[in-house]
Each structure stands twice: as C-alpha cells, then as structure tokens.
KEBA-71514 format. One record per residue (C-alpha): y, x, z. Coordinates in Angstrom, 1 decimal, padded with zeros to 4 digits. Each point is the difference from the previous one (the first is absolute). Layout:
BEGIN
DRENPA   north    east      up
DRENPA       Y       X       Z
...
***
This chain:
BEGIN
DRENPA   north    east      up
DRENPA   109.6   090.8   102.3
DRENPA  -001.5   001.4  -003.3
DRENPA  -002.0   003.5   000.1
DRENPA  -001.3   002.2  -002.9
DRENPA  -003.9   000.7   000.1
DRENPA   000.4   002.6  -003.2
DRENPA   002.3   001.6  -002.1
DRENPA  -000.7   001.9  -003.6
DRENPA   002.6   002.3  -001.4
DRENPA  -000.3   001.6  -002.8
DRENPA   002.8   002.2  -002.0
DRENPA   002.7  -000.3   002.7
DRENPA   001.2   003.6  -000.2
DRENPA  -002.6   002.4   002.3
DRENPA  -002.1  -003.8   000.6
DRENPA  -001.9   000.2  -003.0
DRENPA  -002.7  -001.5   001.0
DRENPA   000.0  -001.0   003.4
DRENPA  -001.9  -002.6   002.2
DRENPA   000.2  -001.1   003.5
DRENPA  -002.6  -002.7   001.0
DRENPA  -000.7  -001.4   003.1
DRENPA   003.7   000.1   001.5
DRENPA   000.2  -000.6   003.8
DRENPA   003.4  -001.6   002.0
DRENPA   001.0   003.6   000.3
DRENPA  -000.2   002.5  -003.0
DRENPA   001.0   003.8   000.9
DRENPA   000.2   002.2  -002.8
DRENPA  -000.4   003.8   000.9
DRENPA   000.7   002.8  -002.5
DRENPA   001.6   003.4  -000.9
DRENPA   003.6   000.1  -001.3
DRENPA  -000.4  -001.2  -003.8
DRENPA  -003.2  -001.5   000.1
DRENPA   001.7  -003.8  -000.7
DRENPA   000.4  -001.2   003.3
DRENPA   003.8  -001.7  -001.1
DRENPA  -001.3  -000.6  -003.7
DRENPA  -002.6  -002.5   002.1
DRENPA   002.9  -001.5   001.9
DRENPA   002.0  -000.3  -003.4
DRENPA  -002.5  -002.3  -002.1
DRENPA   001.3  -002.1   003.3
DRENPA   004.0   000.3  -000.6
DRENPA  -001.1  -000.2  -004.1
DRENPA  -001.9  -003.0   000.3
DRENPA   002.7  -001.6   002.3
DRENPA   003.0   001.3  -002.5
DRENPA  -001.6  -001.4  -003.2
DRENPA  -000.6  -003.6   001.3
DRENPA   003.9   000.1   001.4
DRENPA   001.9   001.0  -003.1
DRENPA  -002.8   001.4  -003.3
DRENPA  -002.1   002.6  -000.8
DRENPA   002.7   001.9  -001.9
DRENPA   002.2   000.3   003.2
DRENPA  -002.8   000.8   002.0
DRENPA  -001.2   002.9  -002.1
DRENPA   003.7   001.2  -001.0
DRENPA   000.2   001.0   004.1
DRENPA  -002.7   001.8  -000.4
DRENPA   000.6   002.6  -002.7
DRENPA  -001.4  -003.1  -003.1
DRENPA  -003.5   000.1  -001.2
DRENPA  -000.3   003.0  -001.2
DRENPA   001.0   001.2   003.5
DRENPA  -002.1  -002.6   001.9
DRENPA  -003.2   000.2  -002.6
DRENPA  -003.2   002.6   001.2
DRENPA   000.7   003.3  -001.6
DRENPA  -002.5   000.1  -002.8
DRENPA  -001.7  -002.8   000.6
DRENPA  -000.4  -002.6  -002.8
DRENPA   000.1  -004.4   000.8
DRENPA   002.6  -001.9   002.2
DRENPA   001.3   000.0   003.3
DRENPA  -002.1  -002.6   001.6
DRENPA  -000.4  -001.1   003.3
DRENPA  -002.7  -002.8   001.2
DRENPA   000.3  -001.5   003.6
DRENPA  -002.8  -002.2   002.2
DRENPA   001.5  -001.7   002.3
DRENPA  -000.5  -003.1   002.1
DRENPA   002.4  -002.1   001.6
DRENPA  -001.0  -000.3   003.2
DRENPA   000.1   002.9   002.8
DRENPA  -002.5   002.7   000.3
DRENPA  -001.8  -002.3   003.1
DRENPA  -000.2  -003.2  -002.1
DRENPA  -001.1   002.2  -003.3
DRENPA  -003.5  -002.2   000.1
DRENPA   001.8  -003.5  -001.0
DRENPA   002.0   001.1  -002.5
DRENPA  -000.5   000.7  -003.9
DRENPA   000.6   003.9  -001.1
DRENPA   002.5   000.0  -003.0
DRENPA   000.6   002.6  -002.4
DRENPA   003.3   001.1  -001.6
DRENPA   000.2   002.0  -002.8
DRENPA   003.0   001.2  -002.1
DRENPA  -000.2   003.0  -002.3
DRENPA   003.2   001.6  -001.6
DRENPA   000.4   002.0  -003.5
DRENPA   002.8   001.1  -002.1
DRENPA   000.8  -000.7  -003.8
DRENPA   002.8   001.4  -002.0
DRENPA   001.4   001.0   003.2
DRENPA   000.7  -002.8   002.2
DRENPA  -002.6  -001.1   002.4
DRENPA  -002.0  -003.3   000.4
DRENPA  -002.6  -001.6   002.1
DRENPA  -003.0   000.2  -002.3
DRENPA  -002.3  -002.4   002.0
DRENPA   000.3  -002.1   003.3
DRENPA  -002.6  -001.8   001.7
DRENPA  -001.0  -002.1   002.9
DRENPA  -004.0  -000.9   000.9
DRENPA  -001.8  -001.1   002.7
DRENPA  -004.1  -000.6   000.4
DRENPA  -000.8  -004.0   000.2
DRENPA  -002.2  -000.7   002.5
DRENPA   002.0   003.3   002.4
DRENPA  -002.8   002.5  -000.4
DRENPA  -002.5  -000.1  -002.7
DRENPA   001.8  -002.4  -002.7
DRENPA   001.2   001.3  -002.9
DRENPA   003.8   001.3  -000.6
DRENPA   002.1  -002.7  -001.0
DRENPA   003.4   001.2  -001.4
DRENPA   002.9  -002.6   001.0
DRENPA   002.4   002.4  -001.7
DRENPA  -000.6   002.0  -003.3
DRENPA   003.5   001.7  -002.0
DRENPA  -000.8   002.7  -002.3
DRENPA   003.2   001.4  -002.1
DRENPA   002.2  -002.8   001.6
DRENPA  -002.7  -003.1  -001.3
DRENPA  -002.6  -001.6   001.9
DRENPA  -001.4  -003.0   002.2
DRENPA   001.2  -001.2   003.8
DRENPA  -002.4  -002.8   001.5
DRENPA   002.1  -002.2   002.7
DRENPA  -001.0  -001.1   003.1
DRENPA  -000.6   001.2   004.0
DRENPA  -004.0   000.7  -001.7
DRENPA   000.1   000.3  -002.8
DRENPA  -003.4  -000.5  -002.5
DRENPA  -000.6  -000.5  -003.6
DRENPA   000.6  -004.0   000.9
DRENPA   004.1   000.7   001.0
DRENPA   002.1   000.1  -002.6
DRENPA   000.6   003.0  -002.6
DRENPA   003.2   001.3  -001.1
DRENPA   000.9   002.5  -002.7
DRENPA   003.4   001.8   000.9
DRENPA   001.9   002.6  -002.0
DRENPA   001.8   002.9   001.9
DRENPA   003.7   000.4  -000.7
DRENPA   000.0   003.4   000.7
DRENPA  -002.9   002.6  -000.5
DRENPA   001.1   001.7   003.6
DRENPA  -000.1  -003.4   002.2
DRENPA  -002.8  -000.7   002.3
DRENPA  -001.6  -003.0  -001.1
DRENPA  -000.1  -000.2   004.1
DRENPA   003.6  -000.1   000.1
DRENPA   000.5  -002.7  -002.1
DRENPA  -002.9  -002.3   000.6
DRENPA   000.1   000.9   004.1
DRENPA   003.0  -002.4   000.0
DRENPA  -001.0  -002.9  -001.0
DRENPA  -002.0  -002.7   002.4
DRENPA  -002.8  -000.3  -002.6
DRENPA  -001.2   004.0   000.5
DRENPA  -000.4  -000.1   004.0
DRENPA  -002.7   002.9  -000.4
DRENPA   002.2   001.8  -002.4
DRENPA   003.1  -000.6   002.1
DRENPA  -001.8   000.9   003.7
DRENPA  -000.5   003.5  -002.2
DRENPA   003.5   000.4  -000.5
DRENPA   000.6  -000.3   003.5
DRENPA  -002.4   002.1   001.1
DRENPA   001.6   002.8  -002.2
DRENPA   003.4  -000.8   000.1
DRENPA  -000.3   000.6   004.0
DRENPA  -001.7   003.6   000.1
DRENPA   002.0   002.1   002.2
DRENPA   000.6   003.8  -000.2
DRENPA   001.2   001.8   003.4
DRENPA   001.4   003.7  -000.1
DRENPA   001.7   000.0   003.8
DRENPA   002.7   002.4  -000.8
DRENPA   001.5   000.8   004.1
DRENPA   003.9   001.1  -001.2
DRENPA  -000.1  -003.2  -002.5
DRENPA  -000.6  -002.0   003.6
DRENPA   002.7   001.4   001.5
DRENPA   002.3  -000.7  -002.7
DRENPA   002.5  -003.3   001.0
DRENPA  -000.4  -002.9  -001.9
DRENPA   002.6  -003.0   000.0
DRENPA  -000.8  -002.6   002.4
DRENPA  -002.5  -002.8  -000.9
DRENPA  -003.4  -000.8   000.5
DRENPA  -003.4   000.8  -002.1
DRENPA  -002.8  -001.2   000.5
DRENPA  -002.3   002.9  -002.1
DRENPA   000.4   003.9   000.7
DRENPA   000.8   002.0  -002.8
DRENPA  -002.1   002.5  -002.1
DRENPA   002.1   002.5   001.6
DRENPA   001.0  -001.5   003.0
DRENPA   003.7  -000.2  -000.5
DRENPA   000.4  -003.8   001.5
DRENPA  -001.9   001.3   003.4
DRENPA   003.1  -001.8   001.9
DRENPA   000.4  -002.9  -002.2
DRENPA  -004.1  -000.8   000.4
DRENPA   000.1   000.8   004.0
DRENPA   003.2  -002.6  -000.1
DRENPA  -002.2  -002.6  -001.8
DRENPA  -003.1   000.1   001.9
DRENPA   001.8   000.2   003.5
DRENPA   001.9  -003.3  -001.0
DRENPA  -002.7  -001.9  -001.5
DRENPA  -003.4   001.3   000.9
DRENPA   000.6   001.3   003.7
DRENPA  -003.4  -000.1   001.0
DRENPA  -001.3   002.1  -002.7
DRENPA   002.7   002.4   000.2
DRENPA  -000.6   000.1   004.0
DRENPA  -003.7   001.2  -000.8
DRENPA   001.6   003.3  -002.1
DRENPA   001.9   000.4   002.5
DRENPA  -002.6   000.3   002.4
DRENPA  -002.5   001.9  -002.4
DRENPA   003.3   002.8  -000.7
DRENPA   000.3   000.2   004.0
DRENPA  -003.8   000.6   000.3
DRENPA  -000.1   002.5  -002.7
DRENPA   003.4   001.7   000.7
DRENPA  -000.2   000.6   003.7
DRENPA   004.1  -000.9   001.7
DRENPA   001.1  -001.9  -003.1
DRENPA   001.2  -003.4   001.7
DRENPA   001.3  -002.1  -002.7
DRENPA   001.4  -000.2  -003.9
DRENPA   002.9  -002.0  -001.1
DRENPA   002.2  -000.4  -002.8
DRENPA   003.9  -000.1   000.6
DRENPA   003.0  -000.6  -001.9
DRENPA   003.2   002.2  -000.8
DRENPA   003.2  -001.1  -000.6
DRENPA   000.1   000.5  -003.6
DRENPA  -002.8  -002.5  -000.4
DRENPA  -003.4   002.4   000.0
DRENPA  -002.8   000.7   002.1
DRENPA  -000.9   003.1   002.3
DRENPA  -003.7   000.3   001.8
DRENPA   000.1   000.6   003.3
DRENPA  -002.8   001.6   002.2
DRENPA  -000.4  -000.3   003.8
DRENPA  -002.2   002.5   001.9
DRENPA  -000.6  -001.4   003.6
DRENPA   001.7   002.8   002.2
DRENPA   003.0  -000.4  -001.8
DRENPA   002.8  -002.5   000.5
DRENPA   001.4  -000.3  -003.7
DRENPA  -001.5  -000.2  -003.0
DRENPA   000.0   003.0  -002.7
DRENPA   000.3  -000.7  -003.9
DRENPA  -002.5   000.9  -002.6
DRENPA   000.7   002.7  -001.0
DRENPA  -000.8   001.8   003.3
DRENPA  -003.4  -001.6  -000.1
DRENPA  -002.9   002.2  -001.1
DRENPA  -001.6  -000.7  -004.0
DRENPA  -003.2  -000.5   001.7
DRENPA   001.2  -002.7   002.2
DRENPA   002.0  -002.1  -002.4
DRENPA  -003.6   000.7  -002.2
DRENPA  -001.8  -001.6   002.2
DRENPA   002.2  -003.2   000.6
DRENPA   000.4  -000.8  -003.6
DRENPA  -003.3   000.3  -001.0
DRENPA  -001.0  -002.4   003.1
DRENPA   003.6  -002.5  -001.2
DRENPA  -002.1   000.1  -003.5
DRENPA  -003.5  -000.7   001.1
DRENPA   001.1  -002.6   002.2
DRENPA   002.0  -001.8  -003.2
DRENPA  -000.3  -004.0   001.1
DRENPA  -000.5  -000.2  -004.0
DRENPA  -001.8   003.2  -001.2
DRENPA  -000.4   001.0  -003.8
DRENPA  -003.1  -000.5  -001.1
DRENPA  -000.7   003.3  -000.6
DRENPA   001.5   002.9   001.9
DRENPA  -000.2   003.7  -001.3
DRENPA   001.3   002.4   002.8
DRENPA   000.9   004.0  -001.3
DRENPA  -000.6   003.0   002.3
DRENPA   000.7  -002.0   003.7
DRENPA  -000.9   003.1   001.9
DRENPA   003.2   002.1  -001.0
DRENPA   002.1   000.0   002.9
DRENPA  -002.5  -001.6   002.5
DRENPA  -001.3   002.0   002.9
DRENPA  -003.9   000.3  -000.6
DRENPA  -001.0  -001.8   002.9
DRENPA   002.0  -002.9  -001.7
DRENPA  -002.3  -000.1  -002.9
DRENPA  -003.1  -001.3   001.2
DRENPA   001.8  -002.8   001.6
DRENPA   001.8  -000.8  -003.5
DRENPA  -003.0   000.2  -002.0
DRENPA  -001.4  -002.7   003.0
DRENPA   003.1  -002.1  -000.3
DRENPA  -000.5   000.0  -004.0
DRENPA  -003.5  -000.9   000.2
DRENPA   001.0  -003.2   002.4
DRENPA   003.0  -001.0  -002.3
DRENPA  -002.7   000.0  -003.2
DRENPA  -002.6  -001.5   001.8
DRENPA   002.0  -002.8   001.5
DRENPA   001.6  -000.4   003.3
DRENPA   002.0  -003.0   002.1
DRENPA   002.9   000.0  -002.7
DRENPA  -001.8   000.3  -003.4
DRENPA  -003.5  -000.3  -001.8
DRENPA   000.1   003.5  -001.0
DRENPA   002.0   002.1  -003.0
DRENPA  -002.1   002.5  -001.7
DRENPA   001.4   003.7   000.1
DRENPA  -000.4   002.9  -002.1
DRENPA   001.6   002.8   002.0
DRENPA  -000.3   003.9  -001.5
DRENPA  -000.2   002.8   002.7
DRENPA  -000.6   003.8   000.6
DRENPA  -000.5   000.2   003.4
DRENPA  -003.2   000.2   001.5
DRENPA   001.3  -001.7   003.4
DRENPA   000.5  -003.1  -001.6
DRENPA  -003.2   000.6  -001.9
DRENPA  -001.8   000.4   002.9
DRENPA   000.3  -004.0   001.0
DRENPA  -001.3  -001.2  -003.7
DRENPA  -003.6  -001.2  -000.3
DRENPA  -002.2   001.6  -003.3
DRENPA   000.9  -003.5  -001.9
DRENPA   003.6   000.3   000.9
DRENPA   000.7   003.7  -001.7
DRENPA   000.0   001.0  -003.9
DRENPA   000.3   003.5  -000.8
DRENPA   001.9   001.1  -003.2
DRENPA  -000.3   002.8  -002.1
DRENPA   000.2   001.3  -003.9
DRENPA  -002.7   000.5  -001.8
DRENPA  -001.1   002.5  -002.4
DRENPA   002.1  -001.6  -002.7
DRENPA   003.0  -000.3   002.3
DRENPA  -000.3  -003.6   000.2
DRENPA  -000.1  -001.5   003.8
DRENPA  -003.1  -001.0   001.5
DRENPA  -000.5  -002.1   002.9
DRENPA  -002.9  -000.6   002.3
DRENPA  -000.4  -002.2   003.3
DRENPA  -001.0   002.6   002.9
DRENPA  -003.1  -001.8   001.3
DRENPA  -001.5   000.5  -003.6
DRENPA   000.6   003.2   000.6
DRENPA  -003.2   002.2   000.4
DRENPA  -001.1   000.6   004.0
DRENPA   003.1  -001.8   001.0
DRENPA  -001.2  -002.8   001.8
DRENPA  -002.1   001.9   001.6
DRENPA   002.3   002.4   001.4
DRENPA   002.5  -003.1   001.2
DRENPA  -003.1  -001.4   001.6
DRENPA  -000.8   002.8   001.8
DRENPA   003.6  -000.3   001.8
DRENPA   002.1   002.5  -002.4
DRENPA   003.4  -001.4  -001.1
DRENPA   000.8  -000.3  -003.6
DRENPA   003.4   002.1   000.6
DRENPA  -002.3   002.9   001.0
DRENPA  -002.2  -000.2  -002.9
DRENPA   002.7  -000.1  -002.1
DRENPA   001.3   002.9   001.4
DRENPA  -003.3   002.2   000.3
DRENPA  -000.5  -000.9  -004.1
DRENPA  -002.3  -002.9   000.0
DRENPA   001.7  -001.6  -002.7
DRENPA  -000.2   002.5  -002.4
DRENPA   003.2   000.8  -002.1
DRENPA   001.7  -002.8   001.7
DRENPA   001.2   002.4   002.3
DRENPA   003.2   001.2   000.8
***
C-alpha cells in the first residue's frame, strides 16, 4: 500500500505555504477552531475531485479560484507529493516519487499550469529523473514499469487545459507508474461519522465500503457478515470488549425491502433498533467496520473521532488506528490523517505522530510536528502525556 513521506502546499487558501515532512502511518493534526485543520483534509477531497472529473469542477465546489486562491498571495495553487509505493515498513526497497501539479487562472477559467512526475535513479543519491513533464497542457511521458532516458519518449498534447495529465495517461498499460498514481488518489477516503445519518434506513442490499457519513452502516454490516464472517466476528468481539453487555450486531430486513440495525445487550432477550443505541457506541463500531475494510483506501483521513465517544474510549481508538495504519492480520496498513481536539485521544499519540496548527502573524496557517517542538521530547520522556502538555500550554498558540 502506497504512503506519503512529504507534502508541500502552497496558496491553498490559509496553506500558503505549508510543509509536512517525515509523515508516520498515523498523522494527528491538533489545532484551534480556524487554524486549517479541514483546509489540510481538503487538498485530500481536492486532489481526489480533480483527477475524477477536472480542475474546473473541483474548484467550482469550492467557491472557484478566486475563492480557493491564498488571500493576497501572488503564484499558483501547487501541491508536490513524495510518495513511495510500498508500506511505511517496506519504505527501504522502494523508490520515493514526487508529484507535482500547480494550478493558475487566465481570463478566468482555470488550468493546470505544470504537472510532473520524478524519481531519483539509483533510489537515494541519483539525480531526479522526470518520467512525466506537461506544462500549459504540452510536454513529454517516458513509458515503461522504469522508466530511463533509454525507454521511449512521447510528446502528448492536452485536450483540455483542466485535465490531469494523470487522468488521461493513468489509463493506458504503457504509464503503469502514472496509472498506480491514479489509483492511489482515486481511492483516498474521507470519514465524517455522522450518528443520526447511521440510524437512517437504507433499502436492502449489500456494500462493501462505509460511507463518508455513515449512511450504508446496515448495508456494509449485511456485506461483511455474508462474505467476510471472520473479520466481521473480530468487530464483533472488539465492540463487546469496548462496550461492556453489547452481545451482537446484525442487519435485518423490512418488509418494504430496507434494512434496520439491530443491537443485543446480553441481559436482554430481544434485540433493540438503532436508534436506541448511544452515538458513542455506534462511533465506535463504525470506525472499527472501517479500519477493519478487507480492501482499505490507500489513504484514510478521519475528522474529529472523539465527538460522541466516552473518553475512556479514546485511547483505545487512537490504539486501534495506529494498528490499522501500521498493518495488522487483514491488511498491510492504510495511512491516516485524523484531526482532533481532545486531549484524551492526544494523550495515546507519540511526539512524531502529532502536528500542531496555528496562524501566523500574517494569518496564514502554520504547522509544526510536536517533537520539534522545543522541550517536548523531553517532557514525554520524563513520562508526561502529550494531552497534558497540550493542555498546560506547551504548544504555544496551538492551544485551545
């Protein structure tokens, strides 16, 4: 599974000039209301929208350029991604590859103003060798699974100024580097577990993903109870050890063709329906029915987990995450970006894991991993818990 070492932002609304280096599995981002904590998560959703239909559309849901673009700040929107395509644990035998792709306006309509894809020859101390090149809709591709200067050279022309040269190329055979990018992309995944949107009942049928919002909790608990039993027995068991009487979980059918979740506490003979079932619990089981996906997204970003959830329940989640993008029994490992303000869930992170966020001077977002932090890793070795320091001020105006 693919995971991204570094990402550069610059002019993407408060991210106007913003780098994160040195991502782990799990990336928490902690910050005050307004400091860019969503924006982050956006360049995600923006990334992911502009390979699936154009830049035009992407930026037209957000308000257009002008809406999108850094408040007087001057250049594109650009974004530049390292990445590797191997898992965070096989990181050592695998090339780093950079993706770049800045975004400008003229006479109004918006167009990708440069795309690029290098990676170093030799994995670590070559020089960059760019196997894709488009500036204003012309440049080279270089086929091949490696390519090098000896594979062959192609000039293409870009029908459209606000097309991807990703998208295009990323489906033909010839492009395998360019087309694993597309994949990796196309399969980001953006969760923001809404409880009354769970409770809703949706018509009967299986699916196998859960929903941003959680809306197809029943049709995804009828799919892995039919075909992955064994995975969805191990929820099962996790939910009972985390909510203490809850017995079992099952999806049932109504006579007008939809299904209803049902809930079983052990003392009680019948089952109760959804809807009488605490946010907190039906929290915790869909985040564990999406970290224990039998086909993950490649990258998972997870919004505020700890509304709803008992405290006590947040150290165990922040565990659970850390498992799911590490690796366990049923996957290699997703990496997740999950935002949070609560200093329970804080409290199981290690220094590398958190990134505090803040506005600078110029109003612009800052962001800065907490073990570079001055006198932080001291503290955290001396036993305190990063939740604390948080709250006590350590992190300067990344406070509350």
């Amino acid at each position: 599974m693919p995971f991204i070492e570094s990402i550069i932002i610059k002019n993407y609304r408060l991210l106007q000039n913003v780098t994160l280096n040195d991502l782990q599995p799990m990336i928490v981002v902690l910050g005050p209301n307004g400091s860019g904590k969503s924006t982050l998560f956006d360049v995600f959703g923006f990334l992911a929208d502009c390979l699936q239909t154009n830049v035009k559309k992407a930026l037209e849901s957000r308000g257009r350029f002008q809406e999108v673009h850094s408040r007087g700040s001057d250049g594109p929107i650009s974004f530049t991604i390292k990445y590797r395509e191997s898992d965070f644990n096989e990181k050592k035998h695998s090339t780093p590859i950079t993706y770049h792709i800045s975004i400008d306006e003229k006479n109004g309509k918006p167009y990708v103003s440069h795309e690029y894809l290098q990676w170093r020859r030799g994995k670590r101390y070559g020089s960059p060798y760019r196997f894709l090149d488009i500036k204003n809709g012309e440049g080279i591709v270089i086929t091949g699974e490696s390519p090098e200067e000896k594979d062959e050279r192609q000039t293409i022309r870009m029908d459209s100024p606000d097309i991807l040269a990703i998208k295009s190329l990323g489906q033909l055979a010839e492009h395998p580097r360019v087309a694993s990018l597309r994949r990796f992309i196309e399969g980001w995944f953006l969760s923001y577990f809404i409880p009354d949107k769970a409770r809703q009942i949706p018509e009967s049928g299986a699916a196998e993903h859960l929903s941003r919002t959680g809306d197809n909790l029943p049709n995804v608990v009828q799919f892995m109870s039919e075909e992955h039993p064994v995975i969805f027995k191990q929820i099962l068991d996790r939910v009972a050890q985390r909510i203490p009487g809850l017995e079992t979980i099952k999806s049932e059918r109504t006579l007008d063709g939809r299904l209803v979740l049902q809930f079983k506490d052990g003392p009680f003979k019948d089952p109760f329906l959804a809807r009488h079932v605490s946010d907190g619990t039906l929290k915790m089981f869909a985040y564990l029915i999406l970290l224990f996906d039998p086909t993950p997204p490649p990258l998972l970003c997870i919004e505020e987990p700890e509304n709803g959830l008992h405290p006590k329940l947040l150290n165990i989640l922040a565990e659970e995450i850390r498992a799911h993008a590490r690796g366990n029994v049923n996957s290699k490992g997703t990496q997740v970006f999950v935002s949070s303000h609560s200093p329970y869930f804080i409290d199981a992170l290690k220094p590398e894991e958190l990134w505090i966020m803040d506005r600078n001077d110029q109003g612009y977002a800052s962001i800065q991993r907490s073990d570079k932090i001055q006198h932080i890793p001291i503290f955290v070795s001396e036993g305190a818990n990063l939740g604390s320091l948080w709250f006590e001020g350590y992190f300067g105006r990344g406070n509350i």
